[in-house]
C-alpha positions as CSV (number, residue, x, y, z in Angstrom):
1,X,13.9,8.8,6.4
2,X,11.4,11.3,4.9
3,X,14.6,12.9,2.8
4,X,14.5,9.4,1.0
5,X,10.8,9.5,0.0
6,X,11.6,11.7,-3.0
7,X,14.3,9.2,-4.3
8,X,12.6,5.8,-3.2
9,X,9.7,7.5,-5.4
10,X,11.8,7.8,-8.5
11,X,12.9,4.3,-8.4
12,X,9.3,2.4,-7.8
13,X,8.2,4.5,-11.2
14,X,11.1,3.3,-12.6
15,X,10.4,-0.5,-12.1
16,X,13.8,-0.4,-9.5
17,X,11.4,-1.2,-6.4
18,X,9.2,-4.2,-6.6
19,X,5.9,-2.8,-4.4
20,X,3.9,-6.1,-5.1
21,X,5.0,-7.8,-2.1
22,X,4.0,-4.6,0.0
23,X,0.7,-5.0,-0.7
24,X,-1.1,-7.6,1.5
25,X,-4.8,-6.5,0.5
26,X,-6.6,-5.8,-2.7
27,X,-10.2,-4.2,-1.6
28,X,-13.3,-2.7,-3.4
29,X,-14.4,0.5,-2.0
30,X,-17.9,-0.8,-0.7
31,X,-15.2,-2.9,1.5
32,X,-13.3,0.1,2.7
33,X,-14.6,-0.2,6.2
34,X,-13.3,-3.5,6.6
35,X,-10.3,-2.3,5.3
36,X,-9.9,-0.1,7.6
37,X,-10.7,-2.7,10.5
38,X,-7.6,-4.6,9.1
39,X,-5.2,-2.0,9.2
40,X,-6.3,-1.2,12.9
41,X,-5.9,-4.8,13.9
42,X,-2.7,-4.7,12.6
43,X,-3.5,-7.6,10.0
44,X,-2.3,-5.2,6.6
45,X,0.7,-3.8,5.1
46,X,-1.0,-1.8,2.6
47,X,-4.2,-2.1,0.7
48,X,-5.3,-1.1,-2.5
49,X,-8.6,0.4,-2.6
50,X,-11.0,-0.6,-6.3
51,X,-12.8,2.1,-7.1
């Protein structure tokens, strides 16, 4: 739960949690629109916006 966000936190900056895989999208922001439309259509994990 949220109590674990603090913790889960600590261990992605320590290289302990592999967040690659999470990641489904990699976008610029002139595309952030159509990343939006992905993430409503269910089609994305997460997306990193280029900026």
């Amino acid at each position: 739960g949220r109590s674990q966000l603090p913790g889960m936190v600590e261990d992605a900056m320590k290289g302990d949690i592999d967040l690659e895989p999470f990641v489904t999208h990699t976008m610029s922001l002139d595309e952030i629109n159509d990343a939006f439309d992905l993430m409503h259509e269910g089609k994305s994990i997460r997306t990193v916006i280029r900026y």
